[in-house]
LOTI-642294 format. One record per atom (N, C-alpha, C): residue number from 0; residue in three letters; atom name; y, z, x. Coordinates in steps of 0.001 Angstrom, whole numbers, plus 524288, in hexadecimal, padded with zeros to 5 digits. Example, Ala and Ser with C-alpha at 12.3 -4.5 7.8 and 13.67 -1.06 7.14 Angstrom:
<torvexs>
(0 ALA N (7E9C6 81E78 83386));
(0 ALA CA (7EE6C 81E78 8300C));
(0 ALA C (7F31C 81E78 83390));
(1 SER N (7F736 81BA8 83232));
(1 SER CA (7FBDC 81BE4 83566));
(1 SER C (8001E 81EBE 83264));
</torvexs>
This chain:
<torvexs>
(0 UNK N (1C95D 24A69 C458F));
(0 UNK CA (1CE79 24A37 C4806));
(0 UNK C (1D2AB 24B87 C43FE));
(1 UNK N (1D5B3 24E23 C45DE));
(1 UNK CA (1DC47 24F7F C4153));
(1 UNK C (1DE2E 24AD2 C421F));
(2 UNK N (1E06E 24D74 C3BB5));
(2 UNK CA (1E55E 249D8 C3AA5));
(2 UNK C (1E946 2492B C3F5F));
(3 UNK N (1EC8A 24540 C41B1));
(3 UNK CA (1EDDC 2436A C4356));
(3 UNK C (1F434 24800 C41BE));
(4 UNK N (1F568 246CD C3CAE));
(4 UNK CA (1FB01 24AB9 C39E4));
(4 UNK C (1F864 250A7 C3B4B));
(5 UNK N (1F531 251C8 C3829));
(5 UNK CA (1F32F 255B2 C39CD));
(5 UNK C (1F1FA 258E6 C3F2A));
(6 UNK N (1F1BA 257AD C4290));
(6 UNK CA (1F189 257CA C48A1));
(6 UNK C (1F6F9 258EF C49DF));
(7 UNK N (1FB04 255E5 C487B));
(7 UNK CA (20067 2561E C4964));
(7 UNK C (203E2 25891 C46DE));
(8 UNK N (20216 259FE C42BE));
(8 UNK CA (203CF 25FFA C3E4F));
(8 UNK C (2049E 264D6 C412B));
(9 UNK N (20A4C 26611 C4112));
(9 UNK CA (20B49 26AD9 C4364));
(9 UNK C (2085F 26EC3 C40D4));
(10 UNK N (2072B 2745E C4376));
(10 UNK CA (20505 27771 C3F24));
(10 UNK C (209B9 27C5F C424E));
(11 UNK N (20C22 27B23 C4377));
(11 UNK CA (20FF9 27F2C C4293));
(11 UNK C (217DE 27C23 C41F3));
(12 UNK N (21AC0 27F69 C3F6F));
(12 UNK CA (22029 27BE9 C3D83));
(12 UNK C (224D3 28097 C3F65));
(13 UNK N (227BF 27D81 C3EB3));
(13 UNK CA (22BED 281E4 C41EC));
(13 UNK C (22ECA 2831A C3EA1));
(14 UNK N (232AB 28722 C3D4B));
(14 UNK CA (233E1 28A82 C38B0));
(14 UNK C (237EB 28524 C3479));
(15 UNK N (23979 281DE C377E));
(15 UNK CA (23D4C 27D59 C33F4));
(15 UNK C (237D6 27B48 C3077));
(16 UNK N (233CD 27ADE C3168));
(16 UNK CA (22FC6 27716 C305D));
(16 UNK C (22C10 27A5E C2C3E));
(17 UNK N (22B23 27DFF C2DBC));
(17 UNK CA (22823 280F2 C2D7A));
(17 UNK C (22C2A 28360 C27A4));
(18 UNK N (22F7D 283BA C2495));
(18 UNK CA (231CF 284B5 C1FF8));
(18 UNK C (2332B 28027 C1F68));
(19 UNK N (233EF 27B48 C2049));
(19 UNK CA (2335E 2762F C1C95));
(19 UNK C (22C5F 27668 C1A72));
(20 UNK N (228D5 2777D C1E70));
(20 UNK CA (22406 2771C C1BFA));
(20 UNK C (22388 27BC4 C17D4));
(21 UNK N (224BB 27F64 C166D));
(21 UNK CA (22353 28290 C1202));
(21 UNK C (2280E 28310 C0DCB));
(22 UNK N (22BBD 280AB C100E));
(22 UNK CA (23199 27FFB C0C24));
(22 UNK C (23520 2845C C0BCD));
(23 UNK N (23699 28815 C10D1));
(23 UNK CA (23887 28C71 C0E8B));
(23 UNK C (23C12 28931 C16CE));
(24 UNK N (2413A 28C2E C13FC));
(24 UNK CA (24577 28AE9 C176A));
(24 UNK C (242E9 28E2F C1DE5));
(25 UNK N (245B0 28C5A C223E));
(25 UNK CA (24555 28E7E C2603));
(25 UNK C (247DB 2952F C27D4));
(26 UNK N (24B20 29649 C2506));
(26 UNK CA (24CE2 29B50 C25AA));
(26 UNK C (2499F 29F53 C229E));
(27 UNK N (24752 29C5D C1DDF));
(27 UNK CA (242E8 2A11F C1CDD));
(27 UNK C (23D94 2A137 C2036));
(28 UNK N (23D41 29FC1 C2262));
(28 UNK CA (23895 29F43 C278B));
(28 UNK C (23A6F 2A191 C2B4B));
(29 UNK N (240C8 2A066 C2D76));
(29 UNK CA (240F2 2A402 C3186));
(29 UNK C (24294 2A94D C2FB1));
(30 UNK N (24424 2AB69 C2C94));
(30 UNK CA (246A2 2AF42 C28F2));
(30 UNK C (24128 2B28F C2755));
(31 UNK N (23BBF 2AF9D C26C0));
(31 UNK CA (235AD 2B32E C2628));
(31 UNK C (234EE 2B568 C2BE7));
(32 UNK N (2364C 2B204 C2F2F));
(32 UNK CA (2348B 2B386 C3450));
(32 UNK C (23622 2BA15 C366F));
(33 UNK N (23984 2BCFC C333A));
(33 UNK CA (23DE3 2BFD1 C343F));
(33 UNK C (23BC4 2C48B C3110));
(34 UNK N (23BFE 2CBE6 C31D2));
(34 UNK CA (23A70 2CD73 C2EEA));
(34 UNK C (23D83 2CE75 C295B));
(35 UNK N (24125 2CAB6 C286D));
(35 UNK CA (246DE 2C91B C2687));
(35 UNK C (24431 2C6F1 C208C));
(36 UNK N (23FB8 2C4E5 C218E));
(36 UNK CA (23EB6 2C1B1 C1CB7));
(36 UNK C (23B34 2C54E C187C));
(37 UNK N (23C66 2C415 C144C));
(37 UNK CA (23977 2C70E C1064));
(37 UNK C (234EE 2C288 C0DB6));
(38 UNK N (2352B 2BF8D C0E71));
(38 UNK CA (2309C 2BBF8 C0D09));
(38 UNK C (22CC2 2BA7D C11B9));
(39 UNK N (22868 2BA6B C126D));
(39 UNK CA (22664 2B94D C1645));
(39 UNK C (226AA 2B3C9 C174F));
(40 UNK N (22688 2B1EE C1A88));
(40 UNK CA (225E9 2AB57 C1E0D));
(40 UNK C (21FF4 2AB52 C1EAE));
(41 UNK N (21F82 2A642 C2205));
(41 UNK CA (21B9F 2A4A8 C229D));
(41 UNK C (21B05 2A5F0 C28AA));
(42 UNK N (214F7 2A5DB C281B));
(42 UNK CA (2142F 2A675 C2FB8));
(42 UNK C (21682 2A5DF C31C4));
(43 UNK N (2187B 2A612 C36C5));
(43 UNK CA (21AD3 2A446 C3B02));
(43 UNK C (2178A 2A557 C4084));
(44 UNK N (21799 2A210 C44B7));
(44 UNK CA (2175F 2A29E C4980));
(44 UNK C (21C5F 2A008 C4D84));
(45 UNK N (21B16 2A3DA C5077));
(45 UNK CA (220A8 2A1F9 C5586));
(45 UNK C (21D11 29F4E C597A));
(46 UNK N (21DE0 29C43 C5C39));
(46 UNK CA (21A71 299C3 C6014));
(46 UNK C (2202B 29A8D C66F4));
(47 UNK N (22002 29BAC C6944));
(47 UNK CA (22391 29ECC C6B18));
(47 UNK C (22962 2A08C C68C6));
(48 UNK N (22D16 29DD2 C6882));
(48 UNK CA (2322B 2A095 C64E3));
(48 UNK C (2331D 29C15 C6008));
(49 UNK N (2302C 29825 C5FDD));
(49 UNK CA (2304D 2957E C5AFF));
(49 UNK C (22B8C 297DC C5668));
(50 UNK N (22D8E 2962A C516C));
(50 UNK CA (22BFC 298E4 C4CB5));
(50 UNK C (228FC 29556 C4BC2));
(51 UNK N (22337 293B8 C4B53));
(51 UNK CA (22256 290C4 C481C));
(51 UNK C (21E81 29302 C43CE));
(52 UNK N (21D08 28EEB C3EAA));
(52 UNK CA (21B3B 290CA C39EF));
(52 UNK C (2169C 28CBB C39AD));
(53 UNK N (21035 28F96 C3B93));
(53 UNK CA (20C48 28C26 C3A6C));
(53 UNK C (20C1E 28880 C34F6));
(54 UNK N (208E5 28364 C33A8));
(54 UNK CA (2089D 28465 C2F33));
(54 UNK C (204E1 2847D C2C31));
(55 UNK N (20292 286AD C2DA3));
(55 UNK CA (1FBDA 28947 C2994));
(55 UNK C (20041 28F5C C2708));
(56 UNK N (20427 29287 C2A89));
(56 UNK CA (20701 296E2 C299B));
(56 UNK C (20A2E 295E0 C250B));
(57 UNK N (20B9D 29066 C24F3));
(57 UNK CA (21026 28FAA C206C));
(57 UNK C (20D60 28D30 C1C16));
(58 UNK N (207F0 28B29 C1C29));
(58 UNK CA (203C2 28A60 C16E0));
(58 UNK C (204AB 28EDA C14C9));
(59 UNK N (201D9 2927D C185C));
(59 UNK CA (1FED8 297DA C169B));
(59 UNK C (203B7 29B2D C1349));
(60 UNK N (20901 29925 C15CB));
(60 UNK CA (20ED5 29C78 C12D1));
(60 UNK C (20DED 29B71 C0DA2));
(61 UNK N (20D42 2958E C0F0C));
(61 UNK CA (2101F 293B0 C07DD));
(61 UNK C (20AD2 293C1 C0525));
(62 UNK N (20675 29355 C0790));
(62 UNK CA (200F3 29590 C02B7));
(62 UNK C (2014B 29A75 C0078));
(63 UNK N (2031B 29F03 C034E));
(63 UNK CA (203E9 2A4D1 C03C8));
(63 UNK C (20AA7 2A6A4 C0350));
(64 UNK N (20D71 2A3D9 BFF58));
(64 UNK CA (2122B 2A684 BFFA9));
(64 UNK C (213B0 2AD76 BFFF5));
(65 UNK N (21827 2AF2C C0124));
(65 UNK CA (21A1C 2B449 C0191));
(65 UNK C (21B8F 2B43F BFBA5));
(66 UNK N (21944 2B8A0 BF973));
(66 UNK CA (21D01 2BCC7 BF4F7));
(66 UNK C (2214B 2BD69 BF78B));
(67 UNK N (2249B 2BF7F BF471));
(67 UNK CA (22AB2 2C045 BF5F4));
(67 UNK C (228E5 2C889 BF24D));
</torvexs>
């Protein structure tokens, strides 16, 4: 049987959440989303017109940073 926390662990965060978890402000997340950005972001999926950011997508960012 799961963890009890674990079970109840979102695995996806919404763009406010989702840059407190990797430490980079919210306008550079929505600002990657855009072909505007010169640094790449992290995954994204839309689940109808909301943005959200799995997070196995935002491990895999910060294991695998962007060169500049």
């Amino acid at each position: 049987m799961k963890n009890i926390a674990t079970a109840l662990a979102p695995r996806a965060l919404h763009t406010a959440q989702a840059a407190a978890y990797i430490g980079f402000s919210e306008s550079f997340l929505e600002k990657c989303r855009t072909a505007a950005c010169t640094t790449p972001g992290p995954k994204f999926t839309k689940i109808g017109r909301r943005v959200v950011y799995l997070i196995s997508d935002l491990d895999a960012y910060l294991d695998n940073p962007p060169t500049a």
